[in-house]
KOLGU-962632 format. One record per residue (C-alpha): x, y, z; residue number from 1; residue in one letter. Coordinates in steps of 0.1 Angstrom, whole numbers, plus 5000, padded with zeros to 4 digits. Layout:
[[X,Y,Z],NUM,A],
...
END
This chain:
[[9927,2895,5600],1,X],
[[9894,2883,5593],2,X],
[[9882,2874,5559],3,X],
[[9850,2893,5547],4,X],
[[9817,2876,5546],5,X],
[[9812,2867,5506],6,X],
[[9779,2859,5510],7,X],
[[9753,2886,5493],8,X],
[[9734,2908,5524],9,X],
[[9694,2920,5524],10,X],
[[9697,2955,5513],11,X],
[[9672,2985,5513],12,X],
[[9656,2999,5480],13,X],
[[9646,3037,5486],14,X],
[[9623,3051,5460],15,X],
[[9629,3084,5452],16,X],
[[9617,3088,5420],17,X],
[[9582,3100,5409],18,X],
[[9571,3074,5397],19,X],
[[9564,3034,5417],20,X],
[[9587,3011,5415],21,X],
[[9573,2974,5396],22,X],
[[9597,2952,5395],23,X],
[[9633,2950,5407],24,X],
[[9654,2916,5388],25,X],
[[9692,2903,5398],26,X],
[[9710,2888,5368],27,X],
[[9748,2879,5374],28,X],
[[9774,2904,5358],29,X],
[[9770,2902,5323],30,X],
[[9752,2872,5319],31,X],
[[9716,2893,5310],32,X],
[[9694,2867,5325],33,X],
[[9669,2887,5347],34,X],
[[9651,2861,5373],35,X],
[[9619,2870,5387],36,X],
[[9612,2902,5404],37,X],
[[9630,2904,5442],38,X],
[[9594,2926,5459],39,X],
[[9572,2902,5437],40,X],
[[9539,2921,5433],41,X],
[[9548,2941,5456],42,X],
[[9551,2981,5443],43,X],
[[9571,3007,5459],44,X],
[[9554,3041,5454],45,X],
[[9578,3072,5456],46,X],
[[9589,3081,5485],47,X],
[[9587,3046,5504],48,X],
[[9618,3022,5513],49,X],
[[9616,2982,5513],50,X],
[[9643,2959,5525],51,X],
[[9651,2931,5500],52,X],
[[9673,2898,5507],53,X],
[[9691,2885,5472],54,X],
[[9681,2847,5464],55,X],
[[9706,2820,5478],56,X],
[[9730,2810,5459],57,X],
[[9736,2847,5446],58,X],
[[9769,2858,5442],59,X],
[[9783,2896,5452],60,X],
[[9786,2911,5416],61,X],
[[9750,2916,5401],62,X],
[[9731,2934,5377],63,X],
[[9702,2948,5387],64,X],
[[9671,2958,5363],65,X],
[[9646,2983,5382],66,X],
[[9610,2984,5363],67,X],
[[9589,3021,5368],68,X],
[[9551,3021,5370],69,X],
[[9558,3044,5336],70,X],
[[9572,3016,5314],71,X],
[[9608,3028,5317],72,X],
[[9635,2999,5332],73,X],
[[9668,3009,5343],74,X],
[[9699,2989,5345],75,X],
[[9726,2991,5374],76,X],
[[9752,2973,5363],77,X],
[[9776,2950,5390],78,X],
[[9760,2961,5420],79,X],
[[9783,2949,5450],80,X],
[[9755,2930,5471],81,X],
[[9782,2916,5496],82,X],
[[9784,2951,5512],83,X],
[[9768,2954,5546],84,X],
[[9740,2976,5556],85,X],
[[9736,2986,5512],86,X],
[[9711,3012,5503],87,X],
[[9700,3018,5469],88,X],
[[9685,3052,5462],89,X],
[[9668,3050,5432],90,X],
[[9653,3080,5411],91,X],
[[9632,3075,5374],92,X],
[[9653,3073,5348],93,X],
[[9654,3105,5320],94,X],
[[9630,3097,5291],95,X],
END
């Protein structure tokens, strides 16, 4: 049997919220450390998809932090990243 690749894979981010899409940050589980935003300037206005590849050195378990155009930031926590062919669907978060 083979072993499964443990190394995180890019992964698609589908906005479909209302609302654009700032900034989307990859801490490890539970550590609360948010790095820099994976699309860099880069917004994703509703409706719009982008494929995103994790940092090296990333491990499978992560929590992700989305940032909306509006202010609000949602947290997903340990998001598997080592799944192949991932797609997050991501809608704004209730006020």
């Amino acid at each position: 049997m083979a072993q499964q690749d443990q190394r995180p894979h890019p992964f698609m981010v589908m906005n479909q919220g209302p609302a654009t899409i700032v900034g989307l940050e990859l801490s490890s589980v539970g550590q609360g450390q948010f790095g820099h935003s994976l699309i860099g300037r880069v917004e994703l206005p509703p409706g719009n998809a982008l494929h995103v590849t994790p940092p090296s050195g990333s491990g499978c378990l992560n929590d992700l932090r989305i940032r909306w155009s509006d202010g609000r930031a949602e947290e997903r926590p340990r998001e598997d990243l080592c799944q192949a062919q991932r797609v997050l669907r991501l809608t704004t978060p209730s006020p």
